[in-house]
Structure formats: C-alpha cells, structure tokens
C-alpha positions in Angstrom: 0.0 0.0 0.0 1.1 3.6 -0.6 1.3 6.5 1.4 -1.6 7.9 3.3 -2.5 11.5 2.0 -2.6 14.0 4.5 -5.1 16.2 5.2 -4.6 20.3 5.3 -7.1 22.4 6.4 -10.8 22.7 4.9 -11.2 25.2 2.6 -14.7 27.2 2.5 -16.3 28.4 -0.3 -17.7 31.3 -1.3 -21.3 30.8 -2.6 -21.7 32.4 -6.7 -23.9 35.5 -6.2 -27.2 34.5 -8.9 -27.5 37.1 -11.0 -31.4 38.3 -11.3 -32.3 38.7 -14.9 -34.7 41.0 -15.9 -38.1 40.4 -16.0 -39.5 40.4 -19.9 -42.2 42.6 -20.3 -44.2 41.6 -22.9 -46.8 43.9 -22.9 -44.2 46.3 -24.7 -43.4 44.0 -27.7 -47.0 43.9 -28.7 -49.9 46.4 -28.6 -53.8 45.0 -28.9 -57.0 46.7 -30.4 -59.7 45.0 -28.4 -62.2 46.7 -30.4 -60.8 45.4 -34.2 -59.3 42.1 -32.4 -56.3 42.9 -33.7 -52.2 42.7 -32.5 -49.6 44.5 -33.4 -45.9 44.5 -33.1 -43.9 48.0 -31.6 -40.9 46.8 -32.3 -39.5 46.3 -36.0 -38.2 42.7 -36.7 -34.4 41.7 -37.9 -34.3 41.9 -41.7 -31.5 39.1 -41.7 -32.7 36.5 -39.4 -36.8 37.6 -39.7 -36.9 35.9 -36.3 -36.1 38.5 -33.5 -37.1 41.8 -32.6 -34.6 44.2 -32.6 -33.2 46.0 -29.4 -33.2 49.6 -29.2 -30.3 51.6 -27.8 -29.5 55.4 -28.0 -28.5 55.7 -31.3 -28.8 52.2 -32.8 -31.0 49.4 -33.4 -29.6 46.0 -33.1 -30.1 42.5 -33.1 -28.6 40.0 -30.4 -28.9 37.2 -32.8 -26.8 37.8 -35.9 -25.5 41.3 -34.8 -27.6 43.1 -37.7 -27.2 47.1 -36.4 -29.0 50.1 -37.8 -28.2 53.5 -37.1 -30.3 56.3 -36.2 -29.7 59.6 -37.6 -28.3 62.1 -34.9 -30.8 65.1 -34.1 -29.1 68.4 -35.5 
C-alpha cells in the first residue's frame, strides 16, 4: 500500500452571487386593439434572421442574434 494522504485544512467556499435577470415585459413587444381584435408588433423585426425583434439603444437598433445594427440619424 502507498502512502496515506494528509489532510490540510478545509477550505470554504464562497457561494456564486445569482444574478437576477430581468423580468420580460411583454406587454411592450405587442400592442392589442380590443375593439378590431387585432395585435400589433412596436418593435421592427431583424431583416436578416426575420426571427427577433430588434433591441433599441441610443443611437442604434440592433439585433442580439446575428449582430444586424441600424443606425439612427443624430438630431441636429
């Protein structure tokens, strides 16, 4: 038989902080017409993947899938 290990002191770990994500709102994605019984979409759609919506920033529009980016036009 071999050696016997030795033991050092117990290490504690720190527990990983969970980050919160944010809650998705969905009423902002979509607007309803109750009286027509219609839906629409707010937000414009990704030209290249036709799947996602695209997010809005500052002075771009972008999409988190395939990196598609518009630009706005600065206000003079």
């Amino acid at each position: 038989m071999g050696k016997k290990r030795k033991k050092g002191p117990s290490k504690t770990k720190e527990k990983k902080v969970k980050r919160k994500r944010p809650v998705i709102k969905l009423y902002q994605f979509y607007k309803a017409d109750y009286k027509k019984n219609t839906v629409e979409r707010t937000k414009k759609f990704c030209p290249r993947c036709e799947s996602n919506f695209l997010a809005q920033h500052s002075n771009r529009i972008s999409c988190g899938q395939c990196g598609y980016t518009e630009y706005l036009k600065a206000a003079a």
